[in-house]
C-alpha positions, -999 to 999 in steps of 0.1 A, spaced: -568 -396 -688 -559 -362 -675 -564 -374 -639 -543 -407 -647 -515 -386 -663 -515 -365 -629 -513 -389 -606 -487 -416 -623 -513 -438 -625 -513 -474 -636 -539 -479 -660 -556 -514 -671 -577 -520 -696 -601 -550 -697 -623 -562 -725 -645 -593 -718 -660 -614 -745 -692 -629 -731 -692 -668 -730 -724 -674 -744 -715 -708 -771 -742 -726 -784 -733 -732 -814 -706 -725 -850 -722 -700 -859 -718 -682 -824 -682 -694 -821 -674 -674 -851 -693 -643 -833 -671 -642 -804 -639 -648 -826 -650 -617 -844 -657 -600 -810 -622 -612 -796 -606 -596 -823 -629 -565 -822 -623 -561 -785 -581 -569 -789 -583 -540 -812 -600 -512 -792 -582 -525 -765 -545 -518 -784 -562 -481 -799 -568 -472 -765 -534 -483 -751 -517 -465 -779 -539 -433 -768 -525 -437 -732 -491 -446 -743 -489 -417 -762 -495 -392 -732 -469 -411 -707 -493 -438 -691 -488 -464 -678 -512 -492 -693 -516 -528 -699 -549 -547 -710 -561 -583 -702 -581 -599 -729 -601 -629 -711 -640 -648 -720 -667 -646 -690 -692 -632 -676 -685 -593 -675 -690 -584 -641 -676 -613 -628 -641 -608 -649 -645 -572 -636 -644 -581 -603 -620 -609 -604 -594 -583 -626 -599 -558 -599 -588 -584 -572 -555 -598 -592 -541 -564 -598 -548 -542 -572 -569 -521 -589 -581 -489 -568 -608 -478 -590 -632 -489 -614 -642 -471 -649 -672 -484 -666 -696 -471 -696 -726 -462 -684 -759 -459 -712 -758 -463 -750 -782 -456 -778 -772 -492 -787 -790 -523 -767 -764 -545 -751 -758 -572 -725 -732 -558 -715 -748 -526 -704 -762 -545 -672 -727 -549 -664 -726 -517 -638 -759 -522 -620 -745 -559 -614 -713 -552 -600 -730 -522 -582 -751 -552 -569 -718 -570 -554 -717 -549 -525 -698 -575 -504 -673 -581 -528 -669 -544 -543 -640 -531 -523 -629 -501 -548 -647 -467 -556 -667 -474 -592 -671 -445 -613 -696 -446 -643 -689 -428 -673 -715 -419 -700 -712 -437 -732 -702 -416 -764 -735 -428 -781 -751 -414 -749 -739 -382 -743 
């Protein structure tokens, strides 16, 4: 945040609800993740807000590291910030080794950051 501050950074924040439907029951799942994820997402915001950044957030339903990397292409992004470890299992924590993996398409610097849960 310091750096972001110092620099006049933009900052944007994307959460990605995985697009796994099968059935009801899941459909409610991701409706509860949506909302989880739209609420972290305006926390955060308000965080960054708060100490003069810049910052919008994109809310969208795909596969991670794909959204990632499209997100990065639409808005110019010059680096990427991703959690990296947690004490809890997740699909989600694949995410960096497979965008790590896109070498022809990764055209920013990727910086992974250790989890709270990990530290």
């Amino acid at each position: 945040m310091a750096e972001a501050a110092s620099t006049s950074s933009k900052v944007l924040l994307l959460g990605v609800v995985p697009v796994h439907l099968y059935s009801k029951e899941e459909k409610k799942e991701l409706e509860k993740v949506r909302k989880e994820i739209t609420a972290a997402l305006e926390k955060t915001k308000k965080t960054f807000a708060a100490k003069g950044i810049n910052v919008s957030e994109i809310v969208c339903s795909g596969y991670p590291d794909e959204e990632i990397l499209r997100a990065a292409e639409e808005n110019a992004v010059s680096l990427i910030l991703l959690p990296s470890g947690s004490a809890v299992p997740s699909e989600l924590s694949k995410v960096p080794a497979m965008i790590l993996d896109e070498s022809g398409r990764l055209k920013w610097p990727v910086l992974l950051l250790p989890s709270a849960e990990a530290v």
